[in-house]
N, C-alpha and C positions, 0 to 999 in steps of 0.2 A: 297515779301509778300506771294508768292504760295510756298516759301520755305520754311516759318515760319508756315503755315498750315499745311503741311506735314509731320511736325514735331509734331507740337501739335497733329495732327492723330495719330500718332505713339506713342506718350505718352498716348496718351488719355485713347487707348488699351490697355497699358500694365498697366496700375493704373487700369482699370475693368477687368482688367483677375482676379483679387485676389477676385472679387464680390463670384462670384462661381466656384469652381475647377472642377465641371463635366461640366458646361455649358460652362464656357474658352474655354474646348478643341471644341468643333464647330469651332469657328470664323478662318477662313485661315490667316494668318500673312504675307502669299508669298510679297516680296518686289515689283516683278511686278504689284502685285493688289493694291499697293498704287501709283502707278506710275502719276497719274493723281490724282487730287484735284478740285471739284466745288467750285466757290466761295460763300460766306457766303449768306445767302438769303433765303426765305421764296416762296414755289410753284413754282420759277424757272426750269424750265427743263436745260437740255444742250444745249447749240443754233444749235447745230449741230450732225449727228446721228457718235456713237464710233463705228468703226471698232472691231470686234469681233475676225479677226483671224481664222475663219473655219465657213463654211457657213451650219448652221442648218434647219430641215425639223421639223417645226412648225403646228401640224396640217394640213397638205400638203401644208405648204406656207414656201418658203426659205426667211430666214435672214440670213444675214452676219455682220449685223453692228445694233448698238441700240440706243433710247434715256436713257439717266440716268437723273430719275428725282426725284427732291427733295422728295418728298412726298412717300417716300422708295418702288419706283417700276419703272419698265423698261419695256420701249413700242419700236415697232417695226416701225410704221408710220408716227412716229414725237412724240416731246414732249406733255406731258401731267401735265398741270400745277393743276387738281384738288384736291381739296385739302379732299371734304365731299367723304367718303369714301361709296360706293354702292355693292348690289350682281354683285359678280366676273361676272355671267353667263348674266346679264343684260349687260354688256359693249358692245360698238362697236368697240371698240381698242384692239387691240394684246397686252396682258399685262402678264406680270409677276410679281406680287406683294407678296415680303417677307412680307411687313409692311404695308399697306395702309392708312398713315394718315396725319395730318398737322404738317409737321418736320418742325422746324424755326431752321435755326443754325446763325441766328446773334448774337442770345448770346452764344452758345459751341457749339462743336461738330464737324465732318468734315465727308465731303461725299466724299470719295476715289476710285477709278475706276481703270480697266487696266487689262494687259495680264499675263499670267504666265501658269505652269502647274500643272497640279491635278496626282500624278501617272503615272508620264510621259504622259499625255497627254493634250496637248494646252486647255486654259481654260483662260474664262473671269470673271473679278468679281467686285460684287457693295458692299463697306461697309460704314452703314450709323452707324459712330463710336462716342458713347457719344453724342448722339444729342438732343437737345432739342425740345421744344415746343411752337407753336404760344399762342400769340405775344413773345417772345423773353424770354419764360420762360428757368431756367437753374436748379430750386429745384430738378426735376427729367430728367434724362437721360436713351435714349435706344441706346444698341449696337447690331445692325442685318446686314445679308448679303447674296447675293443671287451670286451662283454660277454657270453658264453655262459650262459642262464640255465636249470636245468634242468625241463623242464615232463613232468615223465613223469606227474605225476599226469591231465594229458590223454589220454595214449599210450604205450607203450612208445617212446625212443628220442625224444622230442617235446622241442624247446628253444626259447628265443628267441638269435636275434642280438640282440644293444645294440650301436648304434654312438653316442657320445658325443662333442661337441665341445666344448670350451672358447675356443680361441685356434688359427687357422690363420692363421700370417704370411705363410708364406713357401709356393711349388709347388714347386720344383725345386734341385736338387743345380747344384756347379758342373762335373760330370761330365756331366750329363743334359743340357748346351746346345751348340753352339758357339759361336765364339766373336763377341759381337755379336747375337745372338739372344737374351740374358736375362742379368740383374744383379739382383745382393742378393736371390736366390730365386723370383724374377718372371720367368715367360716373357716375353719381349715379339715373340716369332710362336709358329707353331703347330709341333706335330712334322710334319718329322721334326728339323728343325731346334733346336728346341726342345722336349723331353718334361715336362709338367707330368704331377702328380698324379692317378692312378685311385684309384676306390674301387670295393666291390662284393665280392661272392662269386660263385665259381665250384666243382662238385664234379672240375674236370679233365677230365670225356669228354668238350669242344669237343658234345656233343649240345643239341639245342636244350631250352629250359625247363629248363637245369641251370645258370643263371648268372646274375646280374643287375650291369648296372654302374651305381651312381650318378650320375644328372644332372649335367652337368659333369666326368664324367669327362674326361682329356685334355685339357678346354678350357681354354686359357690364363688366369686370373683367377678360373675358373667357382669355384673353392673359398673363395676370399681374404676375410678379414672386411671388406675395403672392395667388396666386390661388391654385384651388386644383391639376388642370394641366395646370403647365404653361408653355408659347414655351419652353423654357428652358431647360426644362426637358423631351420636348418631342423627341421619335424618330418614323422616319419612313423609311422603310429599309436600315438600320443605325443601328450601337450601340452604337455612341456616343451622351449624352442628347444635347438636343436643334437643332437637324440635322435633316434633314426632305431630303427625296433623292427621286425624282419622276423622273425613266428612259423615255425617248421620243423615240420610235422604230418604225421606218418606218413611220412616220408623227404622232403615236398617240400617246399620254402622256399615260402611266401606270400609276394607280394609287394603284396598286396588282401585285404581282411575285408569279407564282407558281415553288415550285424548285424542288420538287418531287411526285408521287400515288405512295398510298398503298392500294390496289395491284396495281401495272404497269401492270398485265395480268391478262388474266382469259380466259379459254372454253368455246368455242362460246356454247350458249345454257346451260349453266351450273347454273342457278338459280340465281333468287334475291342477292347480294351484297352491304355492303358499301363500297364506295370509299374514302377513309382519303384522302385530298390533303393539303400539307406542303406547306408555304410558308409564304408571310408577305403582309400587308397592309390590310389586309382581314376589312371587315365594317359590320357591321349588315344590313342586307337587300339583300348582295350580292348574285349571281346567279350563277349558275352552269351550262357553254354550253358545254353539249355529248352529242360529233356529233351534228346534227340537234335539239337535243333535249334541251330547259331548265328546267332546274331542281330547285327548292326548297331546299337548305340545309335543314337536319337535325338539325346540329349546328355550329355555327360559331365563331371563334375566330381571336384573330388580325393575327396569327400566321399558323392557322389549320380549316379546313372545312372538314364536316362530310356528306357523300350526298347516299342515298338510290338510288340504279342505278337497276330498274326493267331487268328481263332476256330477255323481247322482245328488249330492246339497244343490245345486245350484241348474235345476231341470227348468223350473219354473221362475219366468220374471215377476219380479217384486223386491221387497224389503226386507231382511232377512238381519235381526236381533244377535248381536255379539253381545255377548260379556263373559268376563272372568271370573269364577267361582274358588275360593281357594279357604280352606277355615272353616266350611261352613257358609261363608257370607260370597254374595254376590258383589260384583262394580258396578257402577253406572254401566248402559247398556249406548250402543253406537248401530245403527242400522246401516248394515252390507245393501250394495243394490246390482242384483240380478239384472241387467238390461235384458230386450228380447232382440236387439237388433245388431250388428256391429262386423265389422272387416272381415273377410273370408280369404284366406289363402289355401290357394290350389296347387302351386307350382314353384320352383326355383331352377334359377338358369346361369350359372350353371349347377348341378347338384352337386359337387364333388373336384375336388384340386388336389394333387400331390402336396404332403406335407412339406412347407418352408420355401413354396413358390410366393412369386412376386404379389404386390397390394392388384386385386382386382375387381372389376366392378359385379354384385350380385342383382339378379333380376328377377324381384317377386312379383310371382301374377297371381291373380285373383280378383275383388270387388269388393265395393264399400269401401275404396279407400281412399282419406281425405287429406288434406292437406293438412300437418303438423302433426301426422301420424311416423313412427318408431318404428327401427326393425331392432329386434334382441337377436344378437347373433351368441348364441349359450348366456354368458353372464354379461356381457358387455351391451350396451344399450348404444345405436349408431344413429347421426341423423341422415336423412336419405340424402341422394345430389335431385333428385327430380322424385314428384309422386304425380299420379294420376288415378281416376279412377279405379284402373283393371292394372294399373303395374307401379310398383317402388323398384328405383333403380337406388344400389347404395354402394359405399366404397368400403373392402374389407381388406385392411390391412396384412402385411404377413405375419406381423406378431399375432394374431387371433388363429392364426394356422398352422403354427410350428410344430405339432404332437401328431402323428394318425390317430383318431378320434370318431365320433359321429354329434354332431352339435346339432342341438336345438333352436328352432330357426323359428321368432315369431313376430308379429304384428301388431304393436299397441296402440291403440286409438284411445286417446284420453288414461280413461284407467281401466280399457277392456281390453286383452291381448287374445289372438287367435290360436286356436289351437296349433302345435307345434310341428312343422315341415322338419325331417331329418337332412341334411350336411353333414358330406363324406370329407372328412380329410385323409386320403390316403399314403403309403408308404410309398414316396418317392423311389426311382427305379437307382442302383449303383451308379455314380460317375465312372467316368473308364477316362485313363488317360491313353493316348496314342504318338506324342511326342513329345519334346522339350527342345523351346529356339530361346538362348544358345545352350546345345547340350554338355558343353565343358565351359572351363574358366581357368588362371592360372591361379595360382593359390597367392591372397596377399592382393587382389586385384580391387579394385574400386566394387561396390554397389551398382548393380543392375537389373533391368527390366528381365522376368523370363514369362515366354509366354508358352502356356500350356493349350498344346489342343486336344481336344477329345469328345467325348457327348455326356449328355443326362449331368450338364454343368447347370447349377440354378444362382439363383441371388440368394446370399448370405452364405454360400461355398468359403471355407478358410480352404490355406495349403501348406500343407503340413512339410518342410524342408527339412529334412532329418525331424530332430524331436521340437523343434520350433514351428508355431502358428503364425503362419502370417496372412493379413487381411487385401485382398485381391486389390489392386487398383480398377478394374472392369470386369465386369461374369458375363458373358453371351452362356447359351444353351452352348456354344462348343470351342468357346474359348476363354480361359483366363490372362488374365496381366496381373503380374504381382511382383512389387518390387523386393530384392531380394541383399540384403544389407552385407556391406564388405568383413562385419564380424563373424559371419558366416563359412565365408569362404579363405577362411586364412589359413587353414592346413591342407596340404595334399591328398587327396582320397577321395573317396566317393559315397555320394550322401544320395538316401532315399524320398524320392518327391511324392506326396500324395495328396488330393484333393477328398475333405472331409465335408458333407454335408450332412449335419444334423450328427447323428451316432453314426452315420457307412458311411466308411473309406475308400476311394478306388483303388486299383491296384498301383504298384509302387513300380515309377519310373526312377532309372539311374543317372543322375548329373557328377559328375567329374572333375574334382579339383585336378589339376597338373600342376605339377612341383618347379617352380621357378626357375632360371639360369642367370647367374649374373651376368647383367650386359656386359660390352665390351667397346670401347670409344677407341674406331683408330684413325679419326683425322675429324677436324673442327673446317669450316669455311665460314670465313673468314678466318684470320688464324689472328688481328690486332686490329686495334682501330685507336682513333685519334680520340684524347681525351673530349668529352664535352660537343661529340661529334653528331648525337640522335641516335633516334632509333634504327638498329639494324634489325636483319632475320640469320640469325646462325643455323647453317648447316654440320648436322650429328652425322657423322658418318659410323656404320659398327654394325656390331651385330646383338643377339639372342636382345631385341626390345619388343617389351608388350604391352597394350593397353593397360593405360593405368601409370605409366613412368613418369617420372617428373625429373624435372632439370634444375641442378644445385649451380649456381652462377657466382663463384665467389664463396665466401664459407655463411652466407645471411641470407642470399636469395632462392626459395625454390618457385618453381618454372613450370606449370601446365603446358607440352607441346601444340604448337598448334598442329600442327600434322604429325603420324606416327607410324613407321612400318616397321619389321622384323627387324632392318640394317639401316635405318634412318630418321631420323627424328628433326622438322626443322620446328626451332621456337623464337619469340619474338621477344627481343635484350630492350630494355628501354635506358632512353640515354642517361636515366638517375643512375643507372645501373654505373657507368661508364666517366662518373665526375672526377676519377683522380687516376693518376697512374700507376702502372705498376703490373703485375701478372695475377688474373685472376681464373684459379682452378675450375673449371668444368668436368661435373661424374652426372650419371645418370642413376638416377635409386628408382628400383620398382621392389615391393613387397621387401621395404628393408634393406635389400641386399644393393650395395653401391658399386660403382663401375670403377675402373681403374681412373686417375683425374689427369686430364689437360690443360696445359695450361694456353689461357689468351690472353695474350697485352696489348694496357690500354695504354699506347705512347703518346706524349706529350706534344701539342699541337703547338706550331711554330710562331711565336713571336714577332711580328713588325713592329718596331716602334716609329713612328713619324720623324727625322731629325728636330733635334729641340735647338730651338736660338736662343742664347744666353745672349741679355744686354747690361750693361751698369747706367744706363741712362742719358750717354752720350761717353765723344772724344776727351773730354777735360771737362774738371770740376773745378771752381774756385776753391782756394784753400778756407781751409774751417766750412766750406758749405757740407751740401750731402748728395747724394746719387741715388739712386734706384734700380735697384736688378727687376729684372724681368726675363719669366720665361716662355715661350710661345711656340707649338706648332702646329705645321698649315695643313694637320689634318685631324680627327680626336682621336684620341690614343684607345687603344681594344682590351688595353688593362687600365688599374689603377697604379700611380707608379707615385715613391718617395723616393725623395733623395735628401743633398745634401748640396749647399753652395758651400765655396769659403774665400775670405777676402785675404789677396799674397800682394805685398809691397814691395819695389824698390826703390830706394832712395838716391836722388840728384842732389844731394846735399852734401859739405863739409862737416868732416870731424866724428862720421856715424860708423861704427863696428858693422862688422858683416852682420849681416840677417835683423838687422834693425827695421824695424816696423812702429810707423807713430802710433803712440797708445791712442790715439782720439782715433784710430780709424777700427771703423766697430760699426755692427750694425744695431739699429734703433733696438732691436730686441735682447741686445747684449751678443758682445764677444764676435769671433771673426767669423764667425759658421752659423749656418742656418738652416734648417730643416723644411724644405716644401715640400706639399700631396695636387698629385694631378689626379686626377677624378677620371675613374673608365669614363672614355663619350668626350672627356674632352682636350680644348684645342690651347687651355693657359694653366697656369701652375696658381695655386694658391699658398701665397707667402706672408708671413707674420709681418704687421706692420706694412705692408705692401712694398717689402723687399728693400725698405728705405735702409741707407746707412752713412753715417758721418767717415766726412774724407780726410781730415784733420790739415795739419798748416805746414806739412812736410815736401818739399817739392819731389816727386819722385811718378812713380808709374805703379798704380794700384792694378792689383789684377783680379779678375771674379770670375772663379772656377769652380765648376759643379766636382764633384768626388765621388758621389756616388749618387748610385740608381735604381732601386729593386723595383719588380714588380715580376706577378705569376709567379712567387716566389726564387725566382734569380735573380744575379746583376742583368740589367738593360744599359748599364753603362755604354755608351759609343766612345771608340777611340779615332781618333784624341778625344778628352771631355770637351764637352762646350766652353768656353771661357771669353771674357772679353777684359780688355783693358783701357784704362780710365785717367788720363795725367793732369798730376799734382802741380803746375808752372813753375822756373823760377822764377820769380818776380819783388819789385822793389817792394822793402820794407812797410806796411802798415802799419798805421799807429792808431789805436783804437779811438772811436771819437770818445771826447769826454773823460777821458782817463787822464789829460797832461792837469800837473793841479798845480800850485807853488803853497810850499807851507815853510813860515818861515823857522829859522833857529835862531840857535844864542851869536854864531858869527854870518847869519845872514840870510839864506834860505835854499830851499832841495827845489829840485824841480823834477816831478814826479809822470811815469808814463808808463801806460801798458801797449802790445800789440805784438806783430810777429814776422820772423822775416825766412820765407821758405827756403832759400842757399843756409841758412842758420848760421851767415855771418853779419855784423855790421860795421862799419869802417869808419863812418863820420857820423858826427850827432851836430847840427846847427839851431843856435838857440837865440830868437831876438826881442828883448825885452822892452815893456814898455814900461811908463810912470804914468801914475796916477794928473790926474789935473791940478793938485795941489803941490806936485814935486814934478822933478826933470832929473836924467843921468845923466850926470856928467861923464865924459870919456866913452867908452866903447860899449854899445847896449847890443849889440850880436857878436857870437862867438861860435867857434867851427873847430869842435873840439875831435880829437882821433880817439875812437872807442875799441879798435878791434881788438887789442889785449883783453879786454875785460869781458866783452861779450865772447869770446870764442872761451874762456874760462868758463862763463854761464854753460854755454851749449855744451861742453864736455863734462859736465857734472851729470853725475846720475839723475838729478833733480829737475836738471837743463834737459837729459834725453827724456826723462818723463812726459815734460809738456811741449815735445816737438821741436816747433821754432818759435811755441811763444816766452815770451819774456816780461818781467815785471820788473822795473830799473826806476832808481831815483840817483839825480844828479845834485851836487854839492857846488854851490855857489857862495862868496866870500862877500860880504857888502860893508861899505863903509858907508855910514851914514845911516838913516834911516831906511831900513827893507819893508817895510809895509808902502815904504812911499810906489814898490815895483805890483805895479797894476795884471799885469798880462806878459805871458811867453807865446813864440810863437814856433813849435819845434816842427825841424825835416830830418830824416835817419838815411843815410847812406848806405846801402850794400851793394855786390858785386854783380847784382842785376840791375842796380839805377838808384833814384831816387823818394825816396815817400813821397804824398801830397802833405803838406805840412795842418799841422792840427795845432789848435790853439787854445792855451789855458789857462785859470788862473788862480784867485783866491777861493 
């Protein structure tokens, strides 16, 4: 069974470590502190006292061994079965109580005991783990522990208490109330009616400074983890919540540590000082023993004590004993040390400055002074620029001087400071103003410099412009500059100027808004200019202008003049300004108010084009070849310029209707017209296809004529247009090579032939036939046939003017006998410019 409790102790703990994550870490887990197990029961003590393992100085009484007793505390004499919990200091028994209440663990919970170490050092410990409440309640549970930790390596007989919290539910037993007075473990009044939970130690002689009861003792709630401070959360020299750590030194429980003074020294005889002492546990009420003396804190904190140590303590050099007495119990003691030697100051130079003047240098004289020695100027601790012997020279800013005051002025060497030289800071004398440059302004006007002169100006002077602070651009003693913003001066009237330093004012100077006039523009110079022409300087002519105008140039540009008078304003136009033409308005606006507008024009700068030479690529083309336009001039053009060529025919031909133009004459790109760009800069035209175009098979006079011309957005056309012309020849008939073919028929055979004849007539057709080497013609093998009926039919057909003068003809020849025996034709076409070269064809 003591095995099965031992375990549930061990579970019990680790299922409430999760309660709270700052409080968990308190409670020790060491294996040997579970070692031991009470049985379950209600007030029982241990029937026998536990060996401790290191023999502790109690109040000057040694233990070595203890009772553990239910009711969450451990006595020195024997057990203690009480359960109604009383003042610690009241007891007769030696006690150490984490918890002092009615624990019932017959329904949960387990009370754990045993040895182990803390920090490597031997260490006893009591945990009363998830435990409940009489009679046998289990709703709420507490986890606490009290730790004896053995410190002999400080002293013989020297330990710590631990007192450890994890989880406090519940104050009180259902024994400890009556009835109506508290439920489910909660007081709800005070004793006697109700007894909650003490904590504390006491060594049993009821003597004073033999006892201490924790905060909250007795008080209803005061322990409870829904309190405002609950064990839990509490520490005492400790950082972990719910740890409470009270050292035992030399038989006496500390209930305060001091761990350091500031100052740890001082000159014997050296004047009044506070002593700051550091440390923990510190109480309100506590006491301060130097030397022989107690003292009265100034102020006190759990951490820090503030204590006014008069100069008659400190007459004598030597060693002089602190500590903090509070409870009844003393602290550990820290030795002050009186020196008998150290820095003397006699003198400061200067003694005294007008409050809120500039950083300057102070000059203490005296002796004994060394190097890495401090001047305290009141609260502020400064390091010097130079020390020597008999003088600190240091720099004292103006923020240390802003108030009339008398400041404390001392010298500390190490941690001895000299007694206190007074520093005047006095009541600076009124500023006085005596003028304002400039003393008007027109209303609506730019931002400006004023400068004020006068006397008794310092550094850190504001100037107050009407109910506005504004901060000086430069302070002399008898001038300011401060620049003075155009939101200011936007209405007409008059505003009061004053220069403030510190709380005084000087007297109040008058600056002058003037109410604006709309200007008036009555002539412009230059009055136009040439588009794209540069920069000019326009002359404003007019009147009522003032600093501060600007110049509207068009309805997008405004204008800072370069020079400004009453009736003239000249500013500088730039030639972005000036890219296109047209009339552009000029006003003059100052403070909003706009001038009447004039107009300037930008007129359009005059045009040269270079003449252009149109070519078609010579005097005559062969027919069906092609030509080549070209444009060119002999100088580069100062725009980019498109146009247009187009190609116009006349025809030397029979049987063609007016305005006939051969379909084949076209340029490579398609159709009669063509589109070229000359590029600003230059001297050729760039043409699709490089201007090439088909002259077709028409005899006539091609012509190529430019149509149009833009650039800088007009015509550039020249009259007349450029143009040149190109002739088509008449000339005798061609017959296409390869095209004469004979294919025979059923009465003999065709004799077939392509080509073209530019007059688009032809009159004779001669054809002379040969035979194979297997056969011979008999009778007539050439024939000189008259064709012009036929072909002049062709040529007057829509079909015939389609394809010019070419033609695609087969002739009909009659054979008797065998027509394969005919090998070869050899044909020549006649027209009315001559003869073909004969072409020859056959199967």
């Amino acid at each position: 069974m003591k095995s099965l409790l031992s375990s549930l102790a061990v579970l019990a703990l680790l299922v409430t470590a999760g309660a709270d994550p700052l409080a968990a870490q308190a409670i020790r887990t060491n294996t040997g502190f579970q070692a031991n197990v009470l049985q379950p029961g209600d007030d029982g003590p241990s029937s026998q006292s536990t060996p401790l393992g290191f023999t502790i100085n109690f109040f000057q009484k040694n233990f070595s061994s203890v009772f553990v007793n239910h009711n969450g505390n451990i006595t020195f004499e024997g057990g203690f079965p009480d359960y109604d919990p009383e003042p610690i200091n009241a007891l007769s028994v030696p006690i150490i109580a984490p918890f002092w209440a009615d624990v019932d663990t017959r329904g949960t919970g387990t009370i754990s005991y045993g040895r182990d170490t803390v920090d490597g050092r031997p260490a006893f410990a009591v945990t009363w783990n998830a435990v409940g409440y009489y009679s046998q309640r289990t709703d709420r549970t507490n986890t606490f522990q009290v730790v004896l930790i053995d410190r002999s390596d400080t002293g013989t007989g020297n330990f710590d208490i631990e007192m450890n919290y994890d989880r406090i539910q519940w104050e009180v037993g259902e024994a400890s109330h009556e009835s109506g007075a508290g439920a489910n473990g909660a007081c709800l009044v005070g004793p006697p009616s109700c007894i909650p939970a003490s904590a504390g130690y006491s060594n049993g002689s009821r003597a004073a400074g033999t006892s201490f009861s924790i905060a909250g003792s007795l008080v209803p709630g005061a322990f409870l983890d829904n309190s405002g401070d609950p064990l839990i959360r509490r520490t005492f020299n400790s950082t972990v919540p719910g740890r409470l750590i009270f050292p035992a030194r030399g038989g006496q429980v500390q209930q305060s540590t001091i761990t350091s003074l500031n100052p740890s020294s001082r000159n014997a005889n050296s004047g009044d000082f506070e002593l700051t002492i550091n440390g923990s546990g510190f109480v309100s009420g506590a006491q301060v023993n130097f030397g022989g003396a107690v003292l009265t804190p100034a102020s006190v904190t759990a951490s820090q004590i503030v204590v006014r140590i008069g100069n008659s303590l400190i007459q004598t050099p030597g060693a002089i004993p602190v500590s903090v007495r509070q409870d009844g119990a003393n602290s550990n003691t820290l030795n002050f040390t009186v020196a008998s030697g150290g820095p003397v100051l006699t003198s400061l130079s200067p003694s005294s400055v007008v409050a809120g003047s500039a950083d300057f240098d102070l000059t203490l004289s005296g002796s004994g002074f060394q190097q890495g020695a401090a001047v305290i100027f009141g609260g502020t601790l400064l390091t010097p620029a130079s020390v020597t012997a008999s003088t600190i020279v240091v720099r004292v800013t103006r923020n240390l001087i802003q108030t009339p005051e008398v400041i404390q002025v001392r010298v500390r060497q190490g941690n001895i400071d000299t007694p206190p030289l007074n520093f005047s800071v006095t009541t600076a004398p009124a500023p006085s103003i005596s003028s304002l440059s400039p003393a008007s302004a027109f209303a609506g006007s730019p931002g400006f410099d004023l400068t004020i002169a006068g006397a008794n100006f310092q550094q850190g002077a504001t100037v107050l412009f009407g109910s506005t602070s504004l901060t000086p651009r430069s302070v002399s003693a008898s001038t300011i500059v401060v620049a003075v913003p155009a939101d200011l001066i936007g209405s007409a009237g008059t505003v009061g100027v004053r220069v403030r330093q510190g709380s005084i004012d000087s007297n109040t100077a008058t600056f002058t808004v003037t109410a604006t006039t709309a200007p008036v523009i009555s002539s412009l110079s230059p009055t136009s200019r040439q588009v794209n022409s540069g920069d000019f300087q326009l002359t404003i002519t007019g009147s009522n202008f003032i600093p501060g105008a600007q110049v509207r140039f068009g309805g997008d540009a405004t204008l800072t003049p370069a020079s400004l008078t009453s009736t003239q304003i000249v500013v500088n136009i730039g030639n972005s300004l000036i890219q296109n033409t047209g009339d552009y308005y000029v006003t003059v606006v100052q403070n909003q108010i706009s001038s009447n507008p004039v107009a300037f024009t930008v007129t359009a700068a005059p045009i040269v084009i270079p003449p252009i030479t149109l070519s078609g690529g010579g005097g005559t083309v062969t027919p069906g070849g092609s030509g080549t336009a070209t444009l060119t001039l002999p100088s580069p053009t100062p725009v980019a310029l498109t146009g247009t060529l187009e190609l116009n025919f006349t025809p030397n031909a029979t049987g063609l209707p007016s305005g006939y133009v051969d379909p084949a004459l076209q340029f490579v790109s398609g159709g009669r017209t063509l589109t070229f760009t000359i590029p600003s800069g230059a001297t050729s035209a760039t043409l699709p296809n490089g201007g090439a175009f088909n002259a077709g098979t028409v005899a006539g006079t091609i012509t190529l004529v430019m149509t149009a011309l833009q650039g800088a957005g007009a015509s550039q056309l020249p009259s007349p247009a450029p143009s040149s012309t190109i002739q088509v020849a008449r000339s005798a008939p061609v017959i296409t090579p390869g095209s004469v073919k004979i294919v025979n028929t059923s009465s003999g055979l065709n004799v077939e032939l392509q080509g073209y004849s530019t007059p688009r007539d032809v009159t004779t057709a001669n054809f002379t036939f040969s035979a194979s080497a297997a056969g011979r013609i008999e009778g007539n093998s050439s024939f000189s046939i008259p064709v012009s009926g036929p072909f002049a039919s062709w040529f007057n057909l829509d079909e015939g003017r389609q394809n010019g003068s070419r033609f695609d003809v087969t002739f009909l020849f009659t054979v008797t006998g065998d027509a394969n025996l005919i090998q070869s034709v050899s044909v020549t076409l006649t027209n009315s410019a001559g003869t073909s070269t004969a072409v020859s064809g056959g199967r």
